[in-house]
C-alpha positions in Angstrom: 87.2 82.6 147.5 90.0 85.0 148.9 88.6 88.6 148.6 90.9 91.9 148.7 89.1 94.4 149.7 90.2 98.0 148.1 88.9 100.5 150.2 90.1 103.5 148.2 88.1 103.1 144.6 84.8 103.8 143.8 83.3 102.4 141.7 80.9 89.9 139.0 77.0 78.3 138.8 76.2 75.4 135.2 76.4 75.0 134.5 73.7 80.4 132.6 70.7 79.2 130.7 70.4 80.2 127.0 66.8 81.2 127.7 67.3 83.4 131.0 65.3 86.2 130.7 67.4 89.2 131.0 70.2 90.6 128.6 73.3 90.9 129.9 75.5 93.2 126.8 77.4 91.1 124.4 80.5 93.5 124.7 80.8 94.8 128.4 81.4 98.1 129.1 81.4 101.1 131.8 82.3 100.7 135.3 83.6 97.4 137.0 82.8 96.1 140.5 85.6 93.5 141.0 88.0 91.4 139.5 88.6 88.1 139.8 92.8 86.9 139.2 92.5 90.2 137.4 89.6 90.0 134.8 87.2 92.6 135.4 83.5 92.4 136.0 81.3 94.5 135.0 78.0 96.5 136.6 76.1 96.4 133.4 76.4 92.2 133.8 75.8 92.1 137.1 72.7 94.6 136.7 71.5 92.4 134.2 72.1 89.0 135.7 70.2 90.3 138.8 67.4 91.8 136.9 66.9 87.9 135.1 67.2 86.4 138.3 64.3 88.5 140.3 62.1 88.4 136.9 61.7 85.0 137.8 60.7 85.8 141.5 58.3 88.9 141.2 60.9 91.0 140.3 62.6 91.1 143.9 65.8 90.1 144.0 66.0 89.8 148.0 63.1 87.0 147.4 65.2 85.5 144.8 67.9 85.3 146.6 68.1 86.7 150.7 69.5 89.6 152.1 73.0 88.6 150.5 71.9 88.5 147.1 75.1 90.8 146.2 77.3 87.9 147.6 75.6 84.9 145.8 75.4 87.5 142.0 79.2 88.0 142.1 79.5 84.6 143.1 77.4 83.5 139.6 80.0 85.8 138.0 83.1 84.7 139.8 82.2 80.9 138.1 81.9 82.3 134.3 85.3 83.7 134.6 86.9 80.4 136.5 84.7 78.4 133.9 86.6 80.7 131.0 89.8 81.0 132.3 89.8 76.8 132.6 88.7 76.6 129.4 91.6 78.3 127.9 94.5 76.7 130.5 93.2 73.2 128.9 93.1 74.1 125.2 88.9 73.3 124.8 88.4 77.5 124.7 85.0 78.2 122.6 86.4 79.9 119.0 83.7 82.7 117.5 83.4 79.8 114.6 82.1 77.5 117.2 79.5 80.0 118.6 78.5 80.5 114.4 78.0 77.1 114.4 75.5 76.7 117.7 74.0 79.6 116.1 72.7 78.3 113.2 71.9 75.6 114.8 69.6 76.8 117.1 68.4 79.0 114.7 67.6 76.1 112.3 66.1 74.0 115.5 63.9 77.4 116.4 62.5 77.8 112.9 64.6 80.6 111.7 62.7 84.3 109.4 60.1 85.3 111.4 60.0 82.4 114.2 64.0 83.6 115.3 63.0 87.0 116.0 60.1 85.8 118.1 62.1 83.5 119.7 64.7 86.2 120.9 62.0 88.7 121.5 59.9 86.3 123.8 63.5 85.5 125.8 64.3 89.8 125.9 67.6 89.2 124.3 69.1 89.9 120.7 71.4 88.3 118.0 74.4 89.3 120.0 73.4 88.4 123.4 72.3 84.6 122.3 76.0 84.4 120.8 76.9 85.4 124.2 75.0 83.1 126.3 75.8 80.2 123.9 79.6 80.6 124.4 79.2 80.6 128.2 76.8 77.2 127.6 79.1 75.5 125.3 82.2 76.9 126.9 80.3 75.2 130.7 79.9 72.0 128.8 83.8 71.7 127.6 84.9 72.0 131.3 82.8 69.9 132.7 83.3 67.0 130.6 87.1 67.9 130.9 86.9 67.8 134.4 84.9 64.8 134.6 86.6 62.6 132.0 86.9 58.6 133.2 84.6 59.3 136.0 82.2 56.4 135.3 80.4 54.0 138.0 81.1 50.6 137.8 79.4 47.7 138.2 80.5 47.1 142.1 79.3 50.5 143.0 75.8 49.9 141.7 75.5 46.4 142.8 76.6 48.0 146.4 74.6 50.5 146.2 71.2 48.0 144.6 72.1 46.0 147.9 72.0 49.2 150.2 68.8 50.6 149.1 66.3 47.4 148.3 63.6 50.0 148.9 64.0 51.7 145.8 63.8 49.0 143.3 60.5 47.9 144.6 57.2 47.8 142.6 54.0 45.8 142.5 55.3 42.6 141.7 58.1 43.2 144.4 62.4 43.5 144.2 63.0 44.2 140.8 66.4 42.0 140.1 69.4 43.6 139.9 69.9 42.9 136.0 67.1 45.0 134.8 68.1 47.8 136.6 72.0 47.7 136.5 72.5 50.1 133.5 70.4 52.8 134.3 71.5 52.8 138.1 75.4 53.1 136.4 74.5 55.7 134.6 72.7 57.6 137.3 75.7 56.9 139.6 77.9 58.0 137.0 75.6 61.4 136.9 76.2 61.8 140.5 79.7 61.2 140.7 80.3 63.5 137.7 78.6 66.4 139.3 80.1 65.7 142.8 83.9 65.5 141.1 82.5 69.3 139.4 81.3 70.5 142.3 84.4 69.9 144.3 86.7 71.4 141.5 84.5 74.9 141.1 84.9 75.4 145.3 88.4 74.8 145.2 88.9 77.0 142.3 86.5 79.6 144.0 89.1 79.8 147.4 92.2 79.8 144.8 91.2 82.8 142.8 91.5 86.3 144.2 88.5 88.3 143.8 89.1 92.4 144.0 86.0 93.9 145.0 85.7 97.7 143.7 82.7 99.1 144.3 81.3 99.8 147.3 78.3 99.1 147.4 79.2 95.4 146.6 81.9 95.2 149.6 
């Protein structure tokens, strides 16, 4: 991640969980503490991204997170605007008729009337702010399966890697064979290579974009 530091202004993974329990606004607004290849991020998103985050750890974000916390939150922030910006470059951007759709459909899964409002209430968010955190899920998922598209273990690599690690197909009645285990090993090789390819993608992408740090305390 290049940063350009601008000294002169005062005053942003995975793939953001729907049910994280702070609310970040549904339209940002008010000061911004960097941009990233230009889009700004704001300090009412990053307040509220921290506060979720140290809710979950006594309500201390330097538990949460160390004495860099500031580093690893605008990090977290950095990734939802490389996640969008992806998303649009390769066509799969999240329309407002798809976040309708995963609306109702967690409203339907969630009971809807009474049960809905519980639900939001319980998770401290509203209406808006699920919409919101439902893009950034469903706009996560289109990237990642765009960037991991064809990645699939074959058979060689979990045969090789059966023969490498005997240990771990062992129960009571001994080695299991290599047939009864072959497609679930494939398709937890597959998990693993999918999220390594991912992984390597989201750092490059982290040292091409530029990130502008504005406010001071966050430099």
């Amino acid at each position: 991640m290049k940063l350009r530091r601008n000294t002169g202004s005062a005053l942003f993974l995975a793939v953001l969980a729907i049910t994280a329990p702070a609310c970040e606004s549904s339209e940002p607004a008010g000061p911004i503490i960097a941009t990233v290849d230009g889009r700004p991020v704001y300090e009412s998103v990053a307040d509220s991204r921290i506060a979720g985050i140290a809710q979950l750890h006594g309500g201390d974000i330097e538990v949460a997170l160390g004495e860099d916390w500031r580093v690893v939150v605008l990090r977290t922030l950095t990734d939802d605007i490389i996640v969008e910006i992806e998303a649009e470059e390769r066509g799969v951007a999240v329309s407002d008729g798809d976040v309708d759709q995963a609306l109702d459909d967690l409203r339907a899964a969630i009971g809807g009337g009474d049960e809905w409002e519980a639900w939001l209430a319980q998770n401290g968010i509203d209406e808006q702010e699920a919409r919101r955190r439902l893009y950034l899920q469903e706009s996560s998922s289109r990237v990642y399966r765009a960037i991991t598209e064809g990645i699939e273990a074959t058979e060689e690599n979990a045969e090789a890697y059966y023969n490498a690690n005997p240990d771990q197909f062992k129960d009571s009645g001994g080695t299991l064979p290599f047939i009864e285990v072959r497609n679930s090993l494939m398709d937890e090789l597959t998990g693993d290579m999918q999220e390594a390819a991912f992984v390597d993608w989201l750092e490059t992408r982290r040292d091409e974009v530029e990130v502008e740090v504005l406010a001071d305390d966050w430099k």
